[in-house]
Backbone as JSON, one array per atom type, in Angstrom:
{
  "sequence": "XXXXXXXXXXXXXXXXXXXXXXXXXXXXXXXXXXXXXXXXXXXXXXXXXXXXXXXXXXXXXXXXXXXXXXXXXXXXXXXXXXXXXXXXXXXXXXXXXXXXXXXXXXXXXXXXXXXXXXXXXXXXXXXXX",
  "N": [[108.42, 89.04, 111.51], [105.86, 90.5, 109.34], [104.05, 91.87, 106.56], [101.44, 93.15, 105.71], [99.07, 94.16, 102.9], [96.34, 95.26, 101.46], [93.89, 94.86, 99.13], [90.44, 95.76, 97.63], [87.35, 94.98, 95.99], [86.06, 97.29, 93.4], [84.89, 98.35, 91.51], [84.15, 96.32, 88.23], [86.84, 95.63, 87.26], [88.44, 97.15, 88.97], [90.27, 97.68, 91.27], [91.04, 98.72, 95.19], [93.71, 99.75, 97.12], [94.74, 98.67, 100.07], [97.54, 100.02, 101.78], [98.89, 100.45, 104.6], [99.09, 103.23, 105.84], [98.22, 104.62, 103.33], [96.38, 104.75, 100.19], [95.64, 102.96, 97.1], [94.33, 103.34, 93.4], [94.13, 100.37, 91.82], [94.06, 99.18, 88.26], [92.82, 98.03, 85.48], [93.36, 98.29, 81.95], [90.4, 99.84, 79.47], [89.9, 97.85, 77.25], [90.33, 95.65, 77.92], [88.01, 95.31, 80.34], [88.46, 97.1, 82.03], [88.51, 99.7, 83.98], [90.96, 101.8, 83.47], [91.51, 103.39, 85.5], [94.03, 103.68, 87.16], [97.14, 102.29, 87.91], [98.25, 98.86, 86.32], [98.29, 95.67, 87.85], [100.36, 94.63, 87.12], [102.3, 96.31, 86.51], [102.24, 97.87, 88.85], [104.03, 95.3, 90.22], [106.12, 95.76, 88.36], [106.84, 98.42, 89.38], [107.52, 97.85, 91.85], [109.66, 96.75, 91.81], [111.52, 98.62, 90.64], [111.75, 101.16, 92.39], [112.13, 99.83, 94.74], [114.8, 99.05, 94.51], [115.92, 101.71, 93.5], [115.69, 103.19, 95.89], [117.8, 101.51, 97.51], [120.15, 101.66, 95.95], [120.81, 104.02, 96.81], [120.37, 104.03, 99.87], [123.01, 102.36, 100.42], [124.93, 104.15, 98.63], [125.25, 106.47, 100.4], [125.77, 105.05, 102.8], [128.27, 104.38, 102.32], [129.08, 107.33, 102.16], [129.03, 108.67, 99.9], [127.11, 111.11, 97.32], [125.09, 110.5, 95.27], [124.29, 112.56, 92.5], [121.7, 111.97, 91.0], [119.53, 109.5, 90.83], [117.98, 106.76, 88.92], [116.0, 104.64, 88.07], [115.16, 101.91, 86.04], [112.55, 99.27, 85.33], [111.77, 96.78, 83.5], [109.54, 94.56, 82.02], [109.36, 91.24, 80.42], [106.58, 90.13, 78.82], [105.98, 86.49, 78.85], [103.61, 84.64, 78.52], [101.03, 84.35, 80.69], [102.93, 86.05, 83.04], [105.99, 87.72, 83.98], [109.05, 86.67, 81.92], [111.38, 87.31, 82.2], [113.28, 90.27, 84.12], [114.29, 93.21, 83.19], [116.75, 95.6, 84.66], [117.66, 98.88, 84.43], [119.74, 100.98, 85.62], [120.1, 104.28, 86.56], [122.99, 106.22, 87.26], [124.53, 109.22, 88.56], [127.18, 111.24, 88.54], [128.82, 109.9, 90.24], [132.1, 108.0, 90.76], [133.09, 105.79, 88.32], [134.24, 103.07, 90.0], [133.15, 103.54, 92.56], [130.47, 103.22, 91.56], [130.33, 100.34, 90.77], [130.68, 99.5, 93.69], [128.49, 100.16, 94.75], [126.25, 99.23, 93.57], [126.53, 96.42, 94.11], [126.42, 96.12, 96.91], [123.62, 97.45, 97.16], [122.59, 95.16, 95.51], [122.21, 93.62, 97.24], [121.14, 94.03, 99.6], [118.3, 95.29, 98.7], [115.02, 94.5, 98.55], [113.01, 93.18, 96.91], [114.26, 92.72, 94.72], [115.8, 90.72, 96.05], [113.59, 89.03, 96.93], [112.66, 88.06, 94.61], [114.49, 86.55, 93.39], [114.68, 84.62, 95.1], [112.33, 83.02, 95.36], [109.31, 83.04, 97.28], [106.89, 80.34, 98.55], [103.84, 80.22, 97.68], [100.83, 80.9, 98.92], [97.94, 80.24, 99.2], [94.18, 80.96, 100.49], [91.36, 80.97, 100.97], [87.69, 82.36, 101.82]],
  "CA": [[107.71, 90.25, 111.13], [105.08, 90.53, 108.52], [103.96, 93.12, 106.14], [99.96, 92.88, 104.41], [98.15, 94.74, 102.17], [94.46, 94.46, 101.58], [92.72, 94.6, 98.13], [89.15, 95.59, 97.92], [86.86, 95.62, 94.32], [85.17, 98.45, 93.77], [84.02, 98.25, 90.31], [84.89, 96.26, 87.68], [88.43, 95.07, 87.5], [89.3, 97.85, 89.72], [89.88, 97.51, 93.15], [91.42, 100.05, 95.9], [94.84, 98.95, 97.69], [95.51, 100.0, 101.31], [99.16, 99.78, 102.18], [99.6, 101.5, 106.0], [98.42, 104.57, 105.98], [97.97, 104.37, 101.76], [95.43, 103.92, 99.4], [95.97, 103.2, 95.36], [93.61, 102.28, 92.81], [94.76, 99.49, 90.53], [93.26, 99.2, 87.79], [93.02, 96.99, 83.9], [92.89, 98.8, 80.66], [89.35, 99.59, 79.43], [90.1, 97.63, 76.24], [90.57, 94.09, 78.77], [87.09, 95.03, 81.2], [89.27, 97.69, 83.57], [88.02, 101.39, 83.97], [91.56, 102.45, 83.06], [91.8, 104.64, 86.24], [95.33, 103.33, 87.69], [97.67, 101.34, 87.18], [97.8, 97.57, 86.19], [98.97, 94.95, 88.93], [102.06, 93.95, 86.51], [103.16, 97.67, 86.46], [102.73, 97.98, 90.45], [105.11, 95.03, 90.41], [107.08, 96.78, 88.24], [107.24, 99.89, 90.26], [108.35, 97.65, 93.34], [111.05, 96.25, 91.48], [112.24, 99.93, 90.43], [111.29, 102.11, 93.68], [112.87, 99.3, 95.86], [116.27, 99.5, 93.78], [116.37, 103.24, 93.24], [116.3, 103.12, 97.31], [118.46, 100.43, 97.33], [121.27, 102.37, 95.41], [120.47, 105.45, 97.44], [120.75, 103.26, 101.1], [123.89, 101.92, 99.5], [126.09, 105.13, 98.85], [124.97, 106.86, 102.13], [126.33, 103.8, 103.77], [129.58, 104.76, 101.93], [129.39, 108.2, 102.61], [128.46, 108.94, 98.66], [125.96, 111.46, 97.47], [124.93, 110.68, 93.9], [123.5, 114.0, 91.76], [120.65, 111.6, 90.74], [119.28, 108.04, 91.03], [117.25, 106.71, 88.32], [115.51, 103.31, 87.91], [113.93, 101.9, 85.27], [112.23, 98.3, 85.52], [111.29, 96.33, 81.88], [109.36, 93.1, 82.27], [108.52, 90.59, 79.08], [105.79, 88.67, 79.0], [105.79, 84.74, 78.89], [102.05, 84.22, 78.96], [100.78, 84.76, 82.19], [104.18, 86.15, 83.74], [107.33, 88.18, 83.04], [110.18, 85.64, 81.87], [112.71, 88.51, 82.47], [112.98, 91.67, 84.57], [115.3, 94.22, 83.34], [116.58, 96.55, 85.27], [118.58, 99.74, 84.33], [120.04, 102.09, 86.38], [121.35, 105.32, 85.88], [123.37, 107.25, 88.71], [125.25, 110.07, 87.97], [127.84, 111.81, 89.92], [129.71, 108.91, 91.15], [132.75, 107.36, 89.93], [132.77, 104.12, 88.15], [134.85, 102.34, 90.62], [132.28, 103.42, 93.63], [129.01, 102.86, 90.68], [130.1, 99.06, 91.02], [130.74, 98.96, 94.36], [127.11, 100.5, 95.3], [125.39, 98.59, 92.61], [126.42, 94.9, 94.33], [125.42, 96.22, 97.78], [122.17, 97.63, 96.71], [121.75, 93.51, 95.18], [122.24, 92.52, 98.5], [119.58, 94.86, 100.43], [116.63, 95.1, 98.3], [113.97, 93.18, 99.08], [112.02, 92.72, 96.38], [114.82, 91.68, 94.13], [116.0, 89.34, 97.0], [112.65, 88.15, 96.76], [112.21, 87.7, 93.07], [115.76, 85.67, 92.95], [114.58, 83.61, 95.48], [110.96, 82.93, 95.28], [108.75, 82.18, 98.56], [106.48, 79.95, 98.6], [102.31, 81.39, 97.74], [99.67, 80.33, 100.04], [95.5, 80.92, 99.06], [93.48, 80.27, 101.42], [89.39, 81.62, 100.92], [86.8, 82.12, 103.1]],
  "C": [[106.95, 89.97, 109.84], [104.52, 92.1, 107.64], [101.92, 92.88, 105.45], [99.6, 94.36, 103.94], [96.81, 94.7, 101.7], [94.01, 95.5, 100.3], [91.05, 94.64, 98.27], [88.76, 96.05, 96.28], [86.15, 96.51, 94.93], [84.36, 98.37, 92.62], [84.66, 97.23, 88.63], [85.92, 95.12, 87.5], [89.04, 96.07, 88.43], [89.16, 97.59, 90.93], [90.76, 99.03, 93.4], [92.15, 99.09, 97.01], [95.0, 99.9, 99.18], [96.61, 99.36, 101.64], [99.26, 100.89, 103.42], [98.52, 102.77, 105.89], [98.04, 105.43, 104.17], [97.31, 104.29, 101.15], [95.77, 104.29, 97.96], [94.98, 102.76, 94.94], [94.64, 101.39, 91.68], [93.76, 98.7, 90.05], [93.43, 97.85, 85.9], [92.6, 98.54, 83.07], [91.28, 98.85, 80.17], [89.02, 98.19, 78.15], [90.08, 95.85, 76.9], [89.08, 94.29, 80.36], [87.33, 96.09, 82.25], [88.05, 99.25, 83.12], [89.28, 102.25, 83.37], [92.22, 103.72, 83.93], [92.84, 104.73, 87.13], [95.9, 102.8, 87.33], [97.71, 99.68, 87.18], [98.88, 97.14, 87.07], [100.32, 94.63, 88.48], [102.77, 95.19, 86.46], [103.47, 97.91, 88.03], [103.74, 97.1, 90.44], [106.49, 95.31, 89.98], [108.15, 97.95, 88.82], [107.7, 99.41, 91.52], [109.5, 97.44, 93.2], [112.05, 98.07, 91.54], [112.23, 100.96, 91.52], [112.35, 101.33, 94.5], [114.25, 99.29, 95.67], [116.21, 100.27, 93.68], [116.9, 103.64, 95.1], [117.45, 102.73, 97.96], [119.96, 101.11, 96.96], [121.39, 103.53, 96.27], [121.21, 105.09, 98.68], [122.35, 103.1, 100.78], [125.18, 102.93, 99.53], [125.91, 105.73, 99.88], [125.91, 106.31, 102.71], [127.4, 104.47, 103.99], [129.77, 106.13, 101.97], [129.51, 109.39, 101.03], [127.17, 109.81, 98.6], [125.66, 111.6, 95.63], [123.9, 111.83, 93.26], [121.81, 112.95, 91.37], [120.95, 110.07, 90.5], [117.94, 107.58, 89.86], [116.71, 105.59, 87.85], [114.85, 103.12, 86.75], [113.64, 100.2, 85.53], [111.3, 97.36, 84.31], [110.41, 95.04, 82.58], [109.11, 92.58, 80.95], [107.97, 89.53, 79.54], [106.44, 87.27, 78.5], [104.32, 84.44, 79.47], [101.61, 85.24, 79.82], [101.53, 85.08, 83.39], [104.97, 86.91, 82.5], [108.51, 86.89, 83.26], [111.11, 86.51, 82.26], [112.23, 89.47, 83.39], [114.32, 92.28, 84.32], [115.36, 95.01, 84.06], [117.89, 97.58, 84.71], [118.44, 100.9, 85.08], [121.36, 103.22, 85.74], [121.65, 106.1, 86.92], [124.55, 107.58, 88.02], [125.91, 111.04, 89.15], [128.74, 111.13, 90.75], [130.66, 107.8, 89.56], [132.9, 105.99, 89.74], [133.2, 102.92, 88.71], [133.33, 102.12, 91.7], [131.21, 102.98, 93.15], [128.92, 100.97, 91.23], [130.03, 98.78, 92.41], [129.18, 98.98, 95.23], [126.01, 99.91, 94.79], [125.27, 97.07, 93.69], [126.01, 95.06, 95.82], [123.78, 96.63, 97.39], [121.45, 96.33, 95.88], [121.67, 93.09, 96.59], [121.05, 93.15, 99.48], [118.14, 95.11, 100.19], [115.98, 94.32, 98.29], [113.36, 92.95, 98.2], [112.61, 91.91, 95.54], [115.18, 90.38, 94.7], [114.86, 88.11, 97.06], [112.24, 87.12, 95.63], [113.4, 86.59, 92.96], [115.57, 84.32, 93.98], [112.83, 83.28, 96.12], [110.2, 82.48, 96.62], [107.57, 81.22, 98.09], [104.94, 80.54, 98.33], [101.53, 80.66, 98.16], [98.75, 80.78, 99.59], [95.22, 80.23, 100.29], [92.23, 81.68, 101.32], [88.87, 81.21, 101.85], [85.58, 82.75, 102.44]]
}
């Protein structure tokens, strides 16, 4: 199975993302050439890291038959150049006791995909035309 997304510029540094039935702009700061009118590609990866774990924890207690009062992600990155050397992640779920917190935390490592991805890197292919 496969998943794409398709990138188009529009002006700029900005382009316009379609994902499925989707469209985002992502955008640069005006201050680096951008328009400023979405968000920047290192924050979308951001937001996959944190969206796909907030799910992730969510999927997770369900499983177990858990219904946490709230699920709350947050997703840090620090630069190293051209890259984050780190990705923090903190989570805050409330409503569940700290026995079940761990046990929903180490499934929700094992199901998300993006972290699964990030811990084990694929391979990146270009190819232009």
């Amino acid at each position: 199975m496969e998943r794409t997304v398709t990138a188009v510029r529009e002006e700029g540094l900005r382009c316009r993302v379609r994902a499925g039935a989707y469209s985002l702009v992502v955008d640069e700061p005006e201050s680096v050439g951008g328009t400023d009118r979405g968000p920047q590609p290192t924050e979308l990866f951001l937001a996959s890291v944190a969206s796909c774990f907030t799910l992730a924890l969510a999927y997770s207690a369900g499983k177990r038959g858990i219904e946490p009062d709230a699920v709350e992600v947050d997703a840090t990155g620090v630069y190293d150049g051209p890259r984050f050397a780190t990705v923090k992640i903190t989570a805050r779920v409330t409503g569940v006791e700290d026995e079940d917190l761990t046990m929903i935390v180490r499934a929700a490592e094992r199901v998300c995909y993006v972290t699964n991805t990030l811990r084990r890197p694929p391979e990146i292919e270009i190819a232009c035309s």
